[in-house]
Wavefront OBJ file of the C-alpha trace (Angstrom):
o trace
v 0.000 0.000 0.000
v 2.851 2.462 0.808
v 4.116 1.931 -2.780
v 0.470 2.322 -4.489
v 0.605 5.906 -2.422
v 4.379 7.367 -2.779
v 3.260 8.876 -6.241
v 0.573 11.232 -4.012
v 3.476 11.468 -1.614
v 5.849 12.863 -4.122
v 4.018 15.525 -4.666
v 5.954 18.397 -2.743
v 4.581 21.963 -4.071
v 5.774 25.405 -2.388
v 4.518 28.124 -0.421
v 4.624 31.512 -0.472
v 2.895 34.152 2.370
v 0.011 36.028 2.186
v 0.325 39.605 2.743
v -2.074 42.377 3.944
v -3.435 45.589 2.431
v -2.039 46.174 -0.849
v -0.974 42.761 -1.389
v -1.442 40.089 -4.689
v -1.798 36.491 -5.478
v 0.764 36.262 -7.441
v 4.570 37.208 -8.102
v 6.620 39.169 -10.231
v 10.309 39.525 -9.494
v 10.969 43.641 -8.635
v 13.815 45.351 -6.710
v 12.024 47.060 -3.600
v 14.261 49.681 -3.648
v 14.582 53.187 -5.091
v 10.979 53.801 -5.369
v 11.303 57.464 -6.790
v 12.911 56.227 -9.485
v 10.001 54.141 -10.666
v 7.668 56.695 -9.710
v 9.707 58.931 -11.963
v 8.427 56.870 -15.563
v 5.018 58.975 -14.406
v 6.341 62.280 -15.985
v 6.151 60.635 -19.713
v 3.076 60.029 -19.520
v 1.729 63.165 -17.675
v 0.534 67.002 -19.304
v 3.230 69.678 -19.437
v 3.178 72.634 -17.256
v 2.422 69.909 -13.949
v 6.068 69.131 -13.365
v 5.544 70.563 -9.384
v 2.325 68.372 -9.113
v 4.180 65.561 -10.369
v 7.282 66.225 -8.002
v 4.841 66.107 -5.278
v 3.000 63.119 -5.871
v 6.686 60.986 -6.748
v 7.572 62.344 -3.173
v 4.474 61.137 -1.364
v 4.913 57.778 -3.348
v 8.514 57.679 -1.446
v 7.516 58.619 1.530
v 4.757 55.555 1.781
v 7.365 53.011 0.351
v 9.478 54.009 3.081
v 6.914 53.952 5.795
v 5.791 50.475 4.544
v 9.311 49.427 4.303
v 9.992 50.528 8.644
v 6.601 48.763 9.127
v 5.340 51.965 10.189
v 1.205 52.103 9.922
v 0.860 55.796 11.119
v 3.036 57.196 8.520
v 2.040 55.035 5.882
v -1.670 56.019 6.688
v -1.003 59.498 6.942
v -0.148 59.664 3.088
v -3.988 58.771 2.796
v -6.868 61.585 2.914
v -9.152 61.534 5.945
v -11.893 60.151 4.008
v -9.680 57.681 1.725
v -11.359 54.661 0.196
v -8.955 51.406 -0.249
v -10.309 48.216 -1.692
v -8.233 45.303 -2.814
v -8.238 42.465 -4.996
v -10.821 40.275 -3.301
v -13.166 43.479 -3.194
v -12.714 43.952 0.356
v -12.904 47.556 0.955
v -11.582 49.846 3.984
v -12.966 53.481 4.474
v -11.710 56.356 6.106
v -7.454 57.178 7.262
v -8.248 55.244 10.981
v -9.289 51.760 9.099
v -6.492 52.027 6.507
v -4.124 52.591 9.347
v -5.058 50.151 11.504
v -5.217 47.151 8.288
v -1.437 48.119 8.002
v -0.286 47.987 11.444
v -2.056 43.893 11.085
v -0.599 43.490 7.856
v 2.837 44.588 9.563
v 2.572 42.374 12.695
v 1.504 38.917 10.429
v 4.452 39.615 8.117
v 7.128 41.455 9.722
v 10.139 42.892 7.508
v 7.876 42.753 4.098
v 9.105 45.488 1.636
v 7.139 47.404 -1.427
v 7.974 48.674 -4.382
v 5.650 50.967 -7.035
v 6.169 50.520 -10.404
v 4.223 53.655 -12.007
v 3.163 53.142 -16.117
v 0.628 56.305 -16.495
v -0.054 59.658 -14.205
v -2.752 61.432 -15.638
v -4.296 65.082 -14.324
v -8.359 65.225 -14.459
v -7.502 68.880 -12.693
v -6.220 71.378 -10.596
v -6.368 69.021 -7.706
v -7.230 65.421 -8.917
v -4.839 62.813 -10.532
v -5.219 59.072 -11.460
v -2.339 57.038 -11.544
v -1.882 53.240 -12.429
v 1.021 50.503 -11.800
v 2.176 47.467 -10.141
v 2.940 47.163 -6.260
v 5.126 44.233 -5.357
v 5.497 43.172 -2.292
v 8.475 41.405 -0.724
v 8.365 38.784 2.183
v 11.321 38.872 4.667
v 14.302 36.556 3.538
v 13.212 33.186 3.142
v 9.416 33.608 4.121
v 8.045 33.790 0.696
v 8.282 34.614 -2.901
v 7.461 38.318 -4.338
v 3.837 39.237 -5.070
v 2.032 41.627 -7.464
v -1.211 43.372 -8.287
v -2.263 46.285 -10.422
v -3.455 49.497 -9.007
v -5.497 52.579 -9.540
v -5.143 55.100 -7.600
v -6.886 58.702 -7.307
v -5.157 61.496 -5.533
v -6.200 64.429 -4.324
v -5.670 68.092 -3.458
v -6.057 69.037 -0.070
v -4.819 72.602 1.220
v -1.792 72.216 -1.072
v -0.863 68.522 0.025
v -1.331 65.726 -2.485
v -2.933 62.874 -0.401
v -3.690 59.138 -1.967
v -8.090 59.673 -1.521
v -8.421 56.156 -3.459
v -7.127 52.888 -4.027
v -8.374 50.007 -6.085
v -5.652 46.706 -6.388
v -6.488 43.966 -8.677
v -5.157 40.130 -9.462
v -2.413 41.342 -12.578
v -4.012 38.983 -15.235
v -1.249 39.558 -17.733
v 1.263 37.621 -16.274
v 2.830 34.922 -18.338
v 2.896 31.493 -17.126
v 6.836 31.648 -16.464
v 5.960 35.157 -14.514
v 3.904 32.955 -12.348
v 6.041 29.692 -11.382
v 8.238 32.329 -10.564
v 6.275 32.010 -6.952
v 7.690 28.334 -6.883
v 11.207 28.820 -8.437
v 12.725 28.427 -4.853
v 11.850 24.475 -5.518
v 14.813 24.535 -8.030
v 17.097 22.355 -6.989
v 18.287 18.854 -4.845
v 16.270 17.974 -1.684
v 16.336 14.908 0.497
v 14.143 13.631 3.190
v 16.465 11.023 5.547
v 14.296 8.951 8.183
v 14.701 5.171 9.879
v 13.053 3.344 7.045
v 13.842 5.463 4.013
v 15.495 7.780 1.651
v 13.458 10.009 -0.326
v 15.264 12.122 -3.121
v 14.211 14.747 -5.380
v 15.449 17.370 -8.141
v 13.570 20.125 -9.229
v 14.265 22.040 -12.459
v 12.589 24.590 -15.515
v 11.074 22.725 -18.252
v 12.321 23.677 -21.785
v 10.443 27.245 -22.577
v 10.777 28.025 -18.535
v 6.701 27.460 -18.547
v 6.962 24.430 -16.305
v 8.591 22.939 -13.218
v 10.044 19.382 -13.808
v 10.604 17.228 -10.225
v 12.436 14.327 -10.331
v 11.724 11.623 -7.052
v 13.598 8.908 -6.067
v 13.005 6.314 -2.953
v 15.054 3.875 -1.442
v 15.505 1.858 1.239
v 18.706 -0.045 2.607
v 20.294 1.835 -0.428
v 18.152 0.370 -2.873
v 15.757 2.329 -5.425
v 12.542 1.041 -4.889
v 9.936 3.289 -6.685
v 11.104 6.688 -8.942
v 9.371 9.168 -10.728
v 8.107 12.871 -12.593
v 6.076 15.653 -11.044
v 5.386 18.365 -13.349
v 4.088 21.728 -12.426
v 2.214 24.362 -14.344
v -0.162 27.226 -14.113
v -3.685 26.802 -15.188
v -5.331 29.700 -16.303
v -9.209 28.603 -16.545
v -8.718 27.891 -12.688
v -6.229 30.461 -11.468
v -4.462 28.226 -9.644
v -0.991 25.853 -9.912
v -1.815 22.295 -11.074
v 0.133 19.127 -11.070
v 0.515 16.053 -12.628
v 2.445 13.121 -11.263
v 3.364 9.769 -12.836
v 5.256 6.761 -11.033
v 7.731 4.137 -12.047
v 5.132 1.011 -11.588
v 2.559 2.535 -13.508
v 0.296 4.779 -10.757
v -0.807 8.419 -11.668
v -2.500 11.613 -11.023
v -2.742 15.221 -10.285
v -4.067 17.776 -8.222
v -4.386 21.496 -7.350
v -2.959 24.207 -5.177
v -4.263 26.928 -2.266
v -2.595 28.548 -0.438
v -4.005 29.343 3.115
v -1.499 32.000 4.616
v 2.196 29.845 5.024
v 0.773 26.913 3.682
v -0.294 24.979 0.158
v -3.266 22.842 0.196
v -2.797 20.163 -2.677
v -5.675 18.407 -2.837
v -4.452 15.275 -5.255
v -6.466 12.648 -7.272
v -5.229 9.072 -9.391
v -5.233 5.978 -10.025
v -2.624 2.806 -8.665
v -0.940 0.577 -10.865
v -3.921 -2.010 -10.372
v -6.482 0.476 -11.308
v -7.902 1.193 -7.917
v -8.669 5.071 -7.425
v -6.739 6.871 -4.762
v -6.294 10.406 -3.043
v -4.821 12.912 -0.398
v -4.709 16.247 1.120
v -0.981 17.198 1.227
v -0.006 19.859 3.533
v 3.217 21.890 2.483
v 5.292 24.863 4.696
v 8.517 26.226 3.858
v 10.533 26.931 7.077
v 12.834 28.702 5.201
v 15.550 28.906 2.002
v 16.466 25.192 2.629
v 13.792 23.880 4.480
v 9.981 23.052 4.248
v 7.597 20.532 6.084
v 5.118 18.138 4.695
v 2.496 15.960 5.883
v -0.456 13.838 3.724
v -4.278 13.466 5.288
v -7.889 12.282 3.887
v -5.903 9.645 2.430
v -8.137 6.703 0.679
v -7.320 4.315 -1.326
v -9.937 2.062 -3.293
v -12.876 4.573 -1.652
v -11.667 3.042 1.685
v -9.867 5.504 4.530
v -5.800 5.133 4.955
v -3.567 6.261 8.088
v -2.308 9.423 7.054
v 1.410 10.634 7.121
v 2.888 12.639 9.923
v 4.703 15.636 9.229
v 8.361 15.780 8.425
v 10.983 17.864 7.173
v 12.351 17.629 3.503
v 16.021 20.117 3.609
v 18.169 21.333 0.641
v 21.002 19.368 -0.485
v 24.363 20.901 -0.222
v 26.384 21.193 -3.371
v 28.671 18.862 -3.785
v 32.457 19.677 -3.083
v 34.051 20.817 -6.161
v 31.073 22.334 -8.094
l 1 2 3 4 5 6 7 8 9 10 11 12 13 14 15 16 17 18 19 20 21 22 23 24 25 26 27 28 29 30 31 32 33 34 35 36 37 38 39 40 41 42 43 44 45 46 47 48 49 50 51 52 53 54 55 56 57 58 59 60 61 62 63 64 65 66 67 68 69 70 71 72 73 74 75 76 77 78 79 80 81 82 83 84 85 86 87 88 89 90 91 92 93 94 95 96 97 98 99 100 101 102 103 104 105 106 107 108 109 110 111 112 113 114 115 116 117 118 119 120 121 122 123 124 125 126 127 128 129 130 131 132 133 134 135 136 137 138 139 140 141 142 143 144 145 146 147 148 149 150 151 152 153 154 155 156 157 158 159 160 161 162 163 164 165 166 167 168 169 170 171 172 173 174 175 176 177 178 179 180 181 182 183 184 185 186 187 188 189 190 191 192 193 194 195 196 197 198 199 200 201 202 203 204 205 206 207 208 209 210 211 212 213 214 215 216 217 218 219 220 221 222 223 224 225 226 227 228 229 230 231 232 233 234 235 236 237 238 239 240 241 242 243 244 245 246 247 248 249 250 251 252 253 254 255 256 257 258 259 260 261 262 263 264 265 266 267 268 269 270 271 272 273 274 275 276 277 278 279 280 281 282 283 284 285 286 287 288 289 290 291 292 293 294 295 296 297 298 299 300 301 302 303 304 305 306 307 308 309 310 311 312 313 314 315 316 317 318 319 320 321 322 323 324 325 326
């Protein structure tokens, strides 16, 4: 029965860390510093004669990056008009300077040491003291917590008694991505990983696909230093369901696939197939990355045939170290 399984076992995604306000789905790679000088690519696409109005605005842009990046809710707020109006990419919206401050200082204490960076493709004047401006925000885990993240944004600024504020902010899910742009999120799977216990040595090796569109895992198991079952994982992005998919095939014949969520430092993979024998099987696999070199995994609601299985504890799965030499 543990052989019928390993092919559900071998499936190892990633996980990446949700963020608060302001925050995407998925990632794009972006260096969080120097955020005046993408705010800058605004003045191309802006009237002449505004150059002052467009100096302010690039300056209140730094001045939230920089509050964001110290973690620092009341400043980052206070770049917001009293009556500001936020909503983000699931539609959740936040009213008024108090709310958006307090949704950062949350945002702040669940993911300590995240940074932001603005990339700015149009600034537009509707008048004296309205703007609209649209870009990307990426956001930036703390080493080793999680992958970057993007969305688009709109936002409105206003006039008040000669201080540009931001009076409205509308994210959304950045649809144009490419496939590549998206496994981006899992790229930190690239490499040679090894799980060591009592009974078992389980080896894998992650790398691109040809055309960069995929992730290609290689598994290997042995025991008493002999192979006893191998095989593929691929991974891919599916874009009629938004989420990572993958597909899993074993050396005595078993397959299947399943799909990803993500629930804050964790992936979901809920995974379907069939055993060499033709009886159906399935499991909930539970992933967390601990880190650059490090992630935990664990496999319930296993069945096999319709009927119930015991389940896997959790474990840890490490980087290998390269070899001496190269």
């Amino acid at each position: 029965m543990k052989k019928v399984f390993l092919f559900l076992v071998a499936a190892i995604p990633a996980t990446g860390l949700g963020l608060g306000a302001r925050e995407t789905t998925r990632p794009e790679p972006a260096d969080p510093a120097a955020p005046q000088a993408t705010a800058s690519q605004a003045a191309a696409t802006s009237p002449a004669g505004r150059d002052d109005d467009e100096k302010a605005i690039q300056a209140l842009l730094g001045t939230f990056v920089k509050a964001f990046n110290a973690g620092d809710a009341e400043a980052a707020a206070a770049t917001y008009a009293e009556n500001a109006v936020v909503v983000d990419e699931r539609g959740e919206r936040v009213e008024g300077r108090a709310a958006v401050r307090d949704q950062y200082a949350a945002s702040f204490a669940d993911n300590p040491g995240s940074t932001i960076a603005i990339q700015v493709d149009a600034l537009r004047f509707l008048g004296p003291e309205t703007a609209v401006e649209e870009g990307r925000t990426t956001i930036t885990p703390a080493a080793a917590a999680g992958a970057p993240e993007i969305t688009r944004f709109t936002a409105v600024y206003v006039k008040k008694d000669g201080r540009w504020l931001q009076g409205a902010v509308r994210d959304a899910h950045a649809h144009d991505l490419t496939p590549h742009d998206r496994l981006k999120e899992l790229e930190w799977l690239v490499g040679d990983w090894v799980n060591e216990s009592q009974s078992a040595v389980v080896s894998t090796s992650c790398r691109w696909a040809r055309g960069g569109n995929f992730l290609d895992r290689e598994f290997t198991m042995k025991t008493e230093g002999r192979p006893v079952l191998s095989g593929t994982q691929r991974i891919g992005w599916d874009p009629l369901r938004r989420q990572f998919k993958t597909w899993i095939f074993d050396s005595e014949g078993g397959h299947g696939e399943g799909y990803f969520t993500r629930t804050g430092n964790q992936w979901v993979v809920k995974v379907e197939g069939v055993g060499r024998e033709g009886q159906p099987v399935s499991a909930t696999n539970i992933i967390t990355r601990q880190g650059k070199d490090r992630m935990s995994w664990q496999s319930t609601e296993r069945t096999v045939g319709g009927s119930a299985v015991p389940g896997v504890d959790e474990f840890t799965i490490v980087r290998k170290p390269p070899e001496v030499g190269k």
